[in-house]
C-alpha positions as CSV (number, residue, x, y, z in Angstrom):
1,X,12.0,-25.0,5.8
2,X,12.7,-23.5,2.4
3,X,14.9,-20.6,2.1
4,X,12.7,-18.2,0.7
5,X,11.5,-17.2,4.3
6,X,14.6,-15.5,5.1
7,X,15.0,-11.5,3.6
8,X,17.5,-10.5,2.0
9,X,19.8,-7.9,3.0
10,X,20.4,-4.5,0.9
11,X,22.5,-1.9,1.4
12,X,21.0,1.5,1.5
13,X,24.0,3.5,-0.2
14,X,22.4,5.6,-3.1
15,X,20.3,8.3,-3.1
16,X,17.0,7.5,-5.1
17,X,17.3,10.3,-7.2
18,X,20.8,9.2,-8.4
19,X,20.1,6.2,-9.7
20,X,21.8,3.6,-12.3
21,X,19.8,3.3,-15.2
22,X,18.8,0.5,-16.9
23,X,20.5,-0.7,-20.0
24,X,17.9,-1.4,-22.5
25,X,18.3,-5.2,-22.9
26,X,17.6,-5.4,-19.3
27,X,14.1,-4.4,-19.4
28,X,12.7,-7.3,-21.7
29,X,11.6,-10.5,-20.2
30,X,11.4,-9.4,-16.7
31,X,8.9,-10.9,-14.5
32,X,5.5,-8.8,-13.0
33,X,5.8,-5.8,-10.7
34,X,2.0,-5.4,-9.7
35,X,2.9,-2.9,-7.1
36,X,3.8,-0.7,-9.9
37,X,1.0,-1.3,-12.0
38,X,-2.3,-3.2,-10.4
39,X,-2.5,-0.5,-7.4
40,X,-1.8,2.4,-9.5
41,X,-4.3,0.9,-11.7
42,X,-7.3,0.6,-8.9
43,X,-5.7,3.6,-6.9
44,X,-4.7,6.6,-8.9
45,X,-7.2,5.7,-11.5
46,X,-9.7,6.3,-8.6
47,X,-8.8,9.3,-7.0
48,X,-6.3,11.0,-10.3
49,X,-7.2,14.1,-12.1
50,X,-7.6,14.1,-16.0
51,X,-7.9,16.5,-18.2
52,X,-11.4,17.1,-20.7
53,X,-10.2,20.3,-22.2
54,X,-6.9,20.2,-22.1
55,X,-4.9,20.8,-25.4
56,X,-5.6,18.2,-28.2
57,X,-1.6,17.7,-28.1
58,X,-0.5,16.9,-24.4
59,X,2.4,18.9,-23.0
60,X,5.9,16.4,-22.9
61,X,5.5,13.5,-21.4
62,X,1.4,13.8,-20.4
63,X,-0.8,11.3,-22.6
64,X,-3.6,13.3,-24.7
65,X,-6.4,14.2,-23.4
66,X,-8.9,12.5,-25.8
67,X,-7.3,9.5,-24.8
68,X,-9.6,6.5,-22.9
69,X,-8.4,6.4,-19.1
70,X,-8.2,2.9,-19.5
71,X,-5.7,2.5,-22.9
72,X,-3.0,2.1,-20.2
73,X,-4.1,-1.4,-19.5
74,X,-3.0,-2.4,-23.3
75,X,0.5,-2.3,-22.1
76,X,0.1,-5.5,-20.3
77,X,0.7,-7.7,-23.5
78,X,2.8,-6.9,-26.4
79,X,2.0,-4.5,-29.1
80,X,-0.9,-5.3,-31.0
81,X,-2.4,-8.0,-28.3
82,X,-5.2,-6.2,-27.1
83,X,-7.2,-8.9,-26.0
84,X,-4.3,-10.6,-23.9
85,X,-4.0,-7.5,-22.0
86,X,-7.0,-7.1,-21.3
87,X,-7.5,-11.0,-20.5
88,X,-4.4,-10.1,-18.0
89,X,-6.1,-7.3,-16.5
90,X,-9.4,-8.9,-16.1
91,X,-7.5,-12.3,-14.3
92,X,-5.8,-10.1,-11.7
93,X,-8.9,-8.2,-11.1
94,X,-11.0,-10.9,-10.2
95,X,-8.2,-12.4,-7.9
96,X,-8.7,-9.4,-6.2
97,X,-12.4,-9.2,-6.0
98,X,-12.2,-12.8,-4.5
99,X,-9.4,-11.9,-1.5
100,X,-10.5,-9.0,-1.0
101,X,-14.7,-9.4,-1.2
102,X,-15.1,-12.6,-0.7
103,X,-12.6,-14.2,1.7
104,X,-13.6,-17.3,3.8
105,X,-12.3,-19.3,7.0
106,X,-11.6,-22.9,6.7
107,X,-13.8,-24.7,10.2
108,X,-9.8,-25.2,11.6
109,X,-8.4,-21.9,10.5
110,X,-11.1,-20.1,12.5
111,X,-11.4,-22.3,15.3
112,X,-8.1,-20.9,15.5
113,X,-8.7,-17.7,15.7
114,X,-11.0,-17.8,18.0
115,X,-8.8,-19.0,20.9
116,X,-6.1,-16.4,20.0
117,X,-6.4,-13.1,22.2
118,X,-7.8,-10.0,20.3
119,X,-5.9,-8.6,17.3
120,X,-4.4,-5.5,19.5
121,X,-2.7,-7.6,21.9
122,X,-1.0,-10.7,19.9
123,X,2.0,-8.9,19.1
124,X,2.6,-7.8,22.7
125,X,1.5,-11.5,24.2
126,X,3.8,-13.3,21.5
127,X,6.1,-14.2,23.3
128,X,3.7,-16.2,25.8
129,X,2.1,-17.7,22.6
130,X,5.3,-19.5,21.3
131,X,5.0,-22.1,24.1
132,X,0.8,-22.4,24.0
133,X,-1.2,-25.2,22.8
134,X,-3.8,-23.4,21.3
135,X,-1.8,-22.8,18.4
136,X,-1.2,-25.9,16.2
137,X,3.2,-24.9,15.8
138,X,5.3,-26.7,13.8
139,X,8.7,-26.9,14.8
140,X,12.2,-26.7,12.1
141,X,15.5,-25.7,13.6
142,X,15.4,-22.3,14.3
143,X,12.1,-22.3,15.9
144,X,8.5,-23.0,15.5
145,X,6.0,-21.7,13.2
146,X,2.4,-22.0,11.8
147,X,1.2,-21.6,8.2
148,X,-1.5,-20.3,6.1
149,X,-2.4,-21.1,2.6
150,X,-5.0,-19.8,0.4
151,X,-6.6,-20.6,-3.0
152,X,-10.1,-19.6,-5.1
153,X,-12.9,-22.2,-3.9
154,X,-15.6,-21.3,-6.3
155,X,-16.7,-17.8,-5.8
156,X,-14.6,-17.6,-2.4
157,X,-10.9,-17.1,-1.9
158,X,-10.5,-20.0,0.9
159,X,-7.9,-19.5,3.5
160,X,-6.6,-22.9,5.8
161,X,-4.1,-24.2,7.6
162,X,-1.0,-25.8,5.7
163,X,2.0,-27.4,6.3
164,X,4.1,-27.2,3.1
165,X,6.6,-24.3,4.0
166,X,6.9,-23.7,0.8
167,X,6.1,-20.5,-1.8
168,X,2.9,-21.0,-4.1
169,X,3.7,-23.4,-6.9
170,X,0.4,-22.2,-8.8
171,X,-1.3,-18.6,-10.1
172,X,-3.8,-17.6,-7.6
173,X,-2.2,-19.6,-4.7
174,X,-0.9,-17.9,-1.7
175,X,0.9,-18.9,1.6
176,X,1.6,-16.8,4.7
177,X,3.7,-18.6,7.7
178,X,3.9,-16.5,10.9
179,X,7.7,-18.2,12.7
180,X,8.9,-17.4,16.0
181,X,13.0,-18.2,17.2
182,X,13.5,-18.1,20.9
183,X,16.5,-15.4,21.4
184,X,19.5,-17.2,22.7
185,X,20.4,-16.4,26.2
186,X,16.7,-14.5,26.9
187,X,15.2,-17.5,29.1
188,X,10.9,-18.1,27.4
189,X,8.6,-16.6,27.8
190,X,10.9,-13.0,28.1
191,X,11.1,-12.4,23.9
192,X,11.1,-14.1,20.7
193,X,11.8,-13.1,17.2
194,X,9.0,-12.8,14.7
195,X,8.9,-13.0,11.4
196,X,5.7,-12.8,9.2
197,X,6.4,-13.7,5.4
198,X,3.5,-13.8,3.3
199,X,2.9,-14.4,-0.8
200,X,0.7,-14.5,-3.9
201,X,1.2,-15.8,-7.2
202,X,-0.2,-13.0,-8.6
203,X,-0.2,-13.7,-12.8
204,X,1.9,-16.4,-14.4
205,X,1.2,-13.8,-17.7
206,X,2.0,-10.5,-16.6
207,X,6.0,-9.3,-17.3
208,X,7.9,-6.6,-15.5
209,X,8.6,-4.5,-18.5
210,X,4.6,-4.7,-19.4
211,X,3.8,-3.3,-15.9
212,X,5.7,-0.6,-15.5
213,X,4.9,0.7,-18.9
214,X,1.1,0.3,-17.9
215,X,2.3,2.0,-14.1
216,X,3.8,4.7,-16.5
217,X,0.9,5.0,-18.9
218,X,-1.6,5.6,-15.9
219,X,1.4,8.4,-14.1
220,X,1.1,10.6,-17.6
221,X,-2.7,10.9,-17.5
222,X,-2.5,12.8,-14.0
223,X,-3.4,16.1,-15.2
224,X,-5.4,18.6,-15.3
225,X,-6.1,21.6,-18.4
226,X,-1.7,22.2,-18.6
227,X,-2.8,25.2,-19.6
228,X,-3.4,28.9,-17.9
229,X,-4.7,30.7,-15.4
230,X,-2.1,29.0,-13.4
231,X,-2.7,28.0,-9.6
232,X,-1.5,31.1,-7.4
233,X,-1.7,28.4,-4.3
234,X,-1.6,24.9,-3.4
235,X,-5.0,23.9,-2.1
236,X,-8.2,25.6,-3.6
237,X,-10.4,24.2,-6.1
238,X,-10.6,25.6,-9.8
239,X,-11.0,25.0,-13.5
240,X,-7.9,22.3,-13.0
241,X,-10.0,20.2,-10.7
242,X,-13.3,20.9,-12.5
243,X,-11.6,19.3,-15.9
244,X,-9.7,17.0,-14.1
245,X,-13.1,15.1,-12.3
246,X,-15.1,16.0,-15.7
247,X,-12.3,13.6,-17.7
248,X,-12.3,11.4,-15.0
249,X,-16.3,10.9,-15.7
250,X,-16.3,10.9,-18.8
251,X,-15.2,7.7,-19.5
252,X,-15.6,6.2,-15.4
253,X,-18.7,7.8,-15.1
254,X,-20.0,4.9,-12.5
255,X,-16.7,5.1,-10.5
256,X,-17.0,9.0,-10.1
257,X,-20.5,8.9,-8.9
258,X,-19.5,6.7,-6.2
259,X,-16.6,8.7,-5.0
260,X,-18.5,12.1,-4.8
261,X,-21.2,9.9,-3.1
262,X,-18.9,9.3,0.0
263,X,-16.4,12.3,-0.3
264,X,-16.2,15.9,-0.4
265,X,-13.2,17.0,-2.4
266,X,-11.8,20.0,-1.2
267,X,-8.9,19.6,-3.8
268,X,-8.1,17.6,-6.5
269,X,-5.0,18.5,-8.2
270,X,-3.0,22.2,-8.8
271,X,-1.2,23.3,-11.9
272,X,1.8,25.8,-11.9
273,X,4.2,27.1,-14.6
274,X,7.4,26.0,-13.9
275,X,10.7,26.3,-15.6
276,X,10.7,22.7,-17.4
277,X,6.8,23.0,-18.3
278,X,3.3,22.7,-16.4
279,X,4.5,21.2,-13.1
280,X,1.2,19.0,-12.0
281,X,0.3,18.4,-7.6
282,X,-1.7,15.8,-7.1
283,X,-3.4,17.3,-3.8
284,X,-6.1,15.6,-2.7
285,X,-8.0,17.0,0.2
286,X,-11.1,14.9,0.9
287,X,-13.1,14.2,4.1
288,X,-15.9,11.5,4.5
289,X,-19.5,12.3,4.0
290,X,-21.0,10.4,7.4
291,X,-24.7,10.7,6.0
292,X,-23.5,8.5,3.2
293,X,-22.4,5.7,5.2
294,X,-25.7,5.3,7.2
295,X,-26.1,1.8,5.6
296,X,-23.2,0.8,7.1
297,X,-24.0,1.7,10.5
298,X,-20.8,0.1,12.2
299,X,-18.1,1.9,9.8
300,X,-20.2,5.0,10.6
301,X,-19.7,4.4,14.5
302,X,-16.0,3.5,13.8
303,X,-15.5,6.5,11.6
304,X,-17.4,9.3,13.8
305,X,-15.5,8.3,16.9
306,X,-12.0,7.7,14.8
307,X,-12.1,10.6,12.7
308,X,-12.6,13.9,14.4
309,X,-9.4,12.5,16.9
310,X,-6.9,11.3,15.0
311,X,-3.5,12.6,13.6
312,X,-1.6,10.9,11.5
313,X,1.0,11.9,9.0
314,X,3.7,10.0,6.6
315,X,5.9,11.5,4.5
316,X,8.8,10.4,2.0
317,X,11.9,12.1,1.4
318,X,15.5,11.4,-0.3
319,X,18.8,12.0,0.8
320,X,18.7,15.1,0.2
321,X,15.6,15.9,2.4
322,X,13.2,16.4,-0.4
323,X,9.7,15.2,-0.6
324,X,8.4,12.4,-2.9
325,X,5.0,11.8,-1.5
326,X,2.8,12.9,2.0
327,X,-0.2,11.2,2.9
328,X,-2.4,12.5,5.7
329,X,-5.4,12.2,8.0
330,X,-6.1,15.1,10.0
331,X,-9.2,14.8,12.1
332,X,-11.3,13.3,9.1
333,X,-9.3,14.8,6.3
334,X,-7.7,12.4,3.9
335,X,-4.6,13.9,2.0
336,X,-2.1,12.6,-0.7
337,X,0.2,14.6,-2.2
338,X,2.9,14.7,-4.8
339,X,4.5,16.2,-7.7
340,X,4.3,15.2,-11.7
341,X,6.8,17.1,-14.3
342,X,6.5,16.0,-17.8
343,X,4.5,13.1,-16.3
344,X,7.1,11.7,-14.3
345,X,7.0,11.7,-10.3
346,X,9.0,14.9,-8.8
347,X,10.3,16.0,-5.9
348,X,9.1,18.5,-3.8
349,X,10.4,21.3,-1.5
350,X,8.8,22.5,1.8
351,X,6.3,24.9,0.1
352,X,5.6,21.6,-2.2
353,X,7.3,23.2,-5.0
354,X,9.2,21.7,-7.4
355,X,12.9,20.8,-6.4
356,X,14.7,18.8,-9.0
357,X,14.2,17.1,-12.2
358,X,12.0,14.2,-12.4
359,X,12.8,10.9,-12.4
360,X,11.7,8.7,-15.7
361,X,11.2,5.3,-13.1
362,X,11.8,2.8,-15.6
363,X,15.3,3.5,-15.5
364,X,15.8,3.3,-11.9
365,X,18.4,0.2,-11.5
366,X,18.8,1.1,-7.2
367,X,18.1,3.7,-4.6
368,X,17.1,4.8,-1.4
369,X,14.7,6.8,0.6
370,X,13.5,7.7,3.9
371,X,9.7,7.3,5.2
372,X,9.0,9.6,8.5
373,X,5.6,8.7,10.3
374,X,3.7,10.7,13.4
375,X,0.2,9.1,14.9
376,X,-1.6,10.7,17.2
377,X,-5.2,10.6,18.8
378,X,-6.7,13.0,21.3
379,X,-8.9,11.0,24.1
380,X,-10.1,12.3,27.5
381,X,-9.1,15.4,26.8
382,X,-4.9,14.2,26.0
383,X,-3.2,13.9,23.6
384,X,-1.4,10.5,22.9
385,X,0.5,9.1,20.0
386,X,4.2,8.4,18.4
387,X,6.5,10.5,16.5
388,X,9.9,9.6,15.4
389,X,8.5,6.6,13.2
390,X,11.7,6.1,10.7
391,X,12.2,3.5,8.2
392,X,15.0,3.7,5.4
393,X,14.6,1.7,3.0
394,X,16.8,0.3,-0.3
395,X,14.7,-0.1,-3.4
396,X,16.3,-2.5,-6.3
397,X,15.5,-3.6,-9.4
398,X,17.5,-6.0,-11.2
399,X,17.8,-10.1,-12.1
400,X,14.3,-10.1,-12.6
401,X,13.3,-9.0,-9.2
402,X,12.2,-6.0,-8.0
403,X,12.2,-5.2,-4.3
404,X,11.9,-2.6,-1.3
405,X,13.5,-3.6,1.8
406,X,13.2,-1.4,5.2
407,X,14.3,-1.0,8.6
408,X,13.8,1.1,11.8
409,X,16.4,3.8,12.5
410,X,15.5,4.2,16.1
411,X,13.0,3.8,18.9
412,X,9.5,5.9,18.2
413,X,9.2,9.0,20.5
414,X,5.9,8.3,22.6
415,X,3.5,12.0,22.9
416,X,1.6,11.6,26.0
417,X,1.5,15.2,29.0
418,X,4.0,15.3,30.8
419,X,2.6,14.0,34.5
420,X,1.6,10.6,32.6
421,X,5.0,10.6,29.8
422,X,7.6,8.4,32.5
423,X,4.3,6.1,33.4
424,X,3.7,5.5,29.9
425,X,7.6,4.8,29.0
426,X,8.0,2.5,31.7
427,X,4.9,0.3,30.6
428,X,5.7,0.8,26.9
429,X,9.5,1.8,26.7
430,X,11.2,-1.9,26.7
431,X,8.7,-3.0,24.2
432,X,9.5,-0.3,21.7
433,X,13.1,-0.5,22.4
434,X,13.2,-4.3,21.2
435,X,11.1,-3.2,18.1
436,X,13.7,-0.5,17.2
437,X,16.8,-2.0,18.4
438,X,16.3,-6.0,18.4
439,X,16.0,-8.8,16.2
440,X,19.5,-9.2,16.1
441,X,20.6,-5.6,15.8
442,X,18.3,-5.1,12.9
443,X,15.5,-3.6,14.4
444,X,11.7,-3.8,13.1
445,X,12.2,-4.8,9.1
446,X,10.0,-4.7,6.5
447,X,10.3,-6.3,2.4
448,X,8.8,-6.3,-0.3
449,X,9.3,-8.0,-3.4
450,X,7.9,-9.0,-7.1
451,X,9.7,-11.7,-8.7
452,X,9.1,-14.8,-10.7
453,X,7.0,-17.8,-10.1
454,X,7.1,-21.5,-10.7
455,X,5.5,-20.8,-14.0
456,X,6.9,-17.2,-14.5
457,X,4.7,-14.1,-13.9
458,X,4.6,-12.5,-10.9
459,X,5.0,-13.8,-7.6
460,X,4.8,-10.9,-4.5
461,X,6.0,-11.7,-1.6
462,X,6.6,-9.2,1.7
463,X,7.5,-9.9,5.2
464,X,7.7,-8.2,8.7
465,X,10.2,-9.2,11.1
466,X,10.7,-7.7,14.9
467,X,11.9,-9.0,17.9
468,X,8.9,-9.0,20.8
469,X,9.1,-8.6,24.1
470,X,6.6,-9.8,26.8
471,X,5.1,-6.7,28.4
472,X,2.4,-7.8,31.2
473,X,1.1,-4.4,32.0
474,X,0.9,-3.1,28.5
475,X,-0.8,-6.4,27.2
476,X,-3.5,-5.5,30.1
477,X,-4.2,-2.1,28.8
478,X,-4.8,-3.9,25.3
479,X,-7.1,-6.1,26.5
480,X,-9.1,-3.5,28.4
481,X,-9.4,-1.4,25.6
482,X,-10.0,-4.1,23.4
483,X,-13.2,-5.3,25.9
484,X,-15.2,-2.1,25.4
485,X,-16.2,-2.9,21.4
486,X,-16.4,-7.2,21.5
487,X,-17.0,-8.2,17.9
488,X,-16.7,-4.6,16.7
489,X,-13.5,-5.1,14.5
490,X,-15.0,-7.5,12.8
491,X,-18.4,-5.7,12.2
492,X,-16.4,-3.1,10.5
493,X,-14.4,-5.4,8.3
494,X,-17.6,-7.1,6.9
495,X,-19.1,-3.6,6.4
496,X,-15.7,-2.5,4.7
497,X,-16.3,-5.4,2.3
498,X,-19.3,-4.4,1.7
499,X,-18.7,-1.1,0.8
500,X,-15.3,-2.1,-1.4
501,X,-17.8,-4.4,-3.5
502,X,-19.7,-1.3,-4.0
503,X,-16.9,0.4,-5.8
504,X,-16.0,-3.0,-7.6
505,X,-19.8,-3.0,-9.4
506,X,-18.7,0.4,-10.4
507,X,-15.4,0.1,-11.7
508,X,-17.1,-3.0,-13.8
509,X,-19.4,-1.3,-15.2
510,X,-16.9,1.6,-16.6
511,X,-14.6,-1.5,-17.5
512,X,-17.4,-3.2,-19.7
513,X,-18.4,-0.1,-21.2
514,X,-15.3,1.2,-22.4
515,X,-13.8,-2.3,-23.4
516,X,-14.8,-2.7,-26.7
517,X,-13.5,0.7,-27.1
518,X,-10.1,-0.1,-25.9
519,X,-9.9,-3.2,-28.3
520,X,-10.9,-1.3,-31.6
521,X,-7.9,1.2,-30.8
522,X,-5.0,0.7,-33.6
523,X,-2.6,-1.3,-32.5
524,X,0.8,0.9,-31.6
525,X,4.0,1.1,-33.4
């Protein structure tokens, strides 16, 4: 097999807010980052704040508030080029639409599937699946594995079984092979090491340096009036969220109507004065209206049962212990939170208050940060879960690659009452401990990565490694609970689709009507 299955290893020795910054040269003729500038495209352009009547001139570093929400997406071709970013933009987008709309089985690929055990329990039976015949393994010298390609078949995105171990060579192409290495002196079917790596060729048009300025451009329009009466409190709903949604309709109208369709926002953004200028919290507090997914009747069920008992929480600090970004459920609430100062990303203190400059992220050469996760659901009256879910991770950007590679820092902490806690460590304790301590001393590790293609562009590619151990009693709880809801999982992916093309009609009409706007804007200098 190819090298490019194996991750790389980084060290995590710099603290993300003292980072080395770019020399200028090194920014042109980079290849793609789309994580940078496609999701905050589709994301924060979604759910963001934007001013209608803030100042005429923006405070430092905000765009103006007149400006289109969309002018960003001129950043994706050189000065001037308006209809080759745009051309970009639209490429990518319908890539997405495809994968993530329209996705089909090849007859093999999901004859497959169908002999595999449920989702929930393949990770704890793996072990027990590297020696089965259901699964069609191809064997190199570490191991065996199986692989996955994907292409656009007409108006499908067309997923199959392959055997070229190999990265896409073409734009649109994508490969995912799942391998599994037997663990040397651990006698089959005890534990394996597993090792998903999966990636798209994203754009062969798209550079680095045009996506993070379009990331950039999208990051200054988070805003809301930058003016006075300042917030007194994080949380409550003013005149900074009224202009922020009332910008954000102006020129997304059809998006907008579809977000207030299925949410309540309790809180868009707040706006204090702070020592360096308006300091800007994107807070969104939003819950799910249930009448509103009545058409989707198996999403509803998922969502009422789901959502009134889980707790979940993620949070991202530095070094230093301050907060970059927390994201939230709370028994149907949906939060994201962080800070903006002179439109760069901040970070945050305990009472979400500013704590340091800001960081201008295209001049972030290397860094690291930490990510902290706790998940927990109430059932039958307990309350079980994990806390203690660490990752550091080293984030670089440099010969023409930019990357995020993580690891475990230590076994979760299971929450369960004290007479069932031993019971559920003893059925669940090994397995965890190989997650957090395994796979050669690495422990579970995640990558990310956007790099060049074949034909330059962008090619992202991630991967997920762990070492797995066979757990017979905890695979048997999995499949029990997986037996109460047969076929359910897959009723509420089709009805996620469903509701995703929804917001994809909406976001193309917004995108056709402002379009020809965007192009007759004077070319920058």
């Amino acid at each position: 097999m190819d090298s490019w299955f194996h991750s790389p290893k980084l060290s995590l020795n710099r603290n993300f807010t003292s980072y080395q910054p770019h020399r200028p040269q090194t920014i042109g003729g980079r290849r793609a980052l789309r994580l940078a500038a496609i999701l905050i495209v589709c994301a924060l352009t979604a759910y963001a704040g934007w001013a209608q009547n803030a100042p005429g001139d923006a405070v430092v570093g905000f765009a103006p508030a007149s400006q289109n929400l969309l002018m960003p997406l001129l950043s994706l071709a050189p000065a001037g080029q308006h209809r080759m970013a745009l051309e970009t933009f639209e490429q990518i987008h319908e890539l997405d639409r495809r994968i993530l709309i329209h996705p089909a089985l090849s007859a093999q690929f999901q004859s497959l599937i169908d002999r595999l055990p449920p989702p929930e329990v393949v990770p704890i039976e793996m072990p027990s699946l590297y020696g089965s015949t259901d699964i069609p393994w191809q064997s190199d010298s570490s191991g065996r594995y199986v692989e996955v390609e994907g292409r656009p078949d007409g108006g499908v995105y067309l997923f199959g079984l392959g055997d070229s171990a190999q990265m896409p060579q073409e734009p649109g192409r994508f490969v995912g092979i799942l391998h599994l290495s037997p663990i040397p002196g651990v006698s089959a079917p005890s534990a394996v090491i597993a090792e998903l790596k999966a990636s798209l060729y994203l754009s062969s048009r798209m550079t680095p340096a045009a996506a993070l300025r379009t990331a950039l451009g999208f990051q200054r329009e988070i805003y809301g009036t930058l003016a006075p009466p300042w917030d007194a409190a994080a949380g409550r709903f003013n005149a900074h969220d009224a202009a922020a949604l009332a910008r954000l309709s102006r020129d997304l109208p059809a998006t907008t109507a579809l977000l207030e369709h299925y949410l309540d926002l309790h809180n868009v953004l707040d706006e204090f004065r702070g020592g360096a200028g308006p300091w800007v919290l994107f807070n969104i507090d939003a819950a799910v209206k249930q009448s509103a997914l009545a058409p989707y009747p198996h999403l509803l069920r998922f969502w009422r049962e789901m959502a009134g008992r889980v707790e979940a929480q993620t949070v991202v600090r530095d070094d230093a212990g301050r907060a970059w970004l927390i994201n939230g459920l709370n028994r149907g609430r949906i939060t994201v939170t962080f800070g903006l100062c002179n439109g760069m990303l901040a970070p945050m203190d305990s009472a979400m208050r500013p704590a340091g400059a800001p960081i201008p992220l295209e001049q972030i050469r290397s860094g690291s940060f930490h990510t902290q996760t706790t998940l927990t659901i109430r059932r039958f009256g307990m309350r079980l879960g994990m806390s203690g879910i660490r990752f550091a991770t080293a984030y670089t950007n440099g010969g023409g690659r930019i990357g995020l590679d993580s690891h475990m820092t230590g076994a979760p902490e299971l929450i369960a009452p004290p007479i069932i806690h031993p019971l559920t460590m003893l059925i669940a304790g090994d397995f965890l401990e190989a997650i957090a301590k395994g796979n050669n001393g690495r422990g579970l590790t995640l990558s990310y990565s956007a790099g060049p293609g074949p034909q330059g562009g962008t090619m992202l590619s991630g991967s997920i490694g762990a070492e797995l151990r066979n757990a017979a009693a905890l695979a048997i709880i999995a499949r029990t609970a997986a037996a109460f809801a047969p076929g359910y999982g897959a009723q509420v992916r089709a009805e996620q689709r469903r509701l995703t093309a929804e917001f994809f009609a909406a976001f193309d009409s917004d995108y056709r009507r402002s379009r020809p706007f965007v192009l007759s804007i004077p070319p920058r200098h």
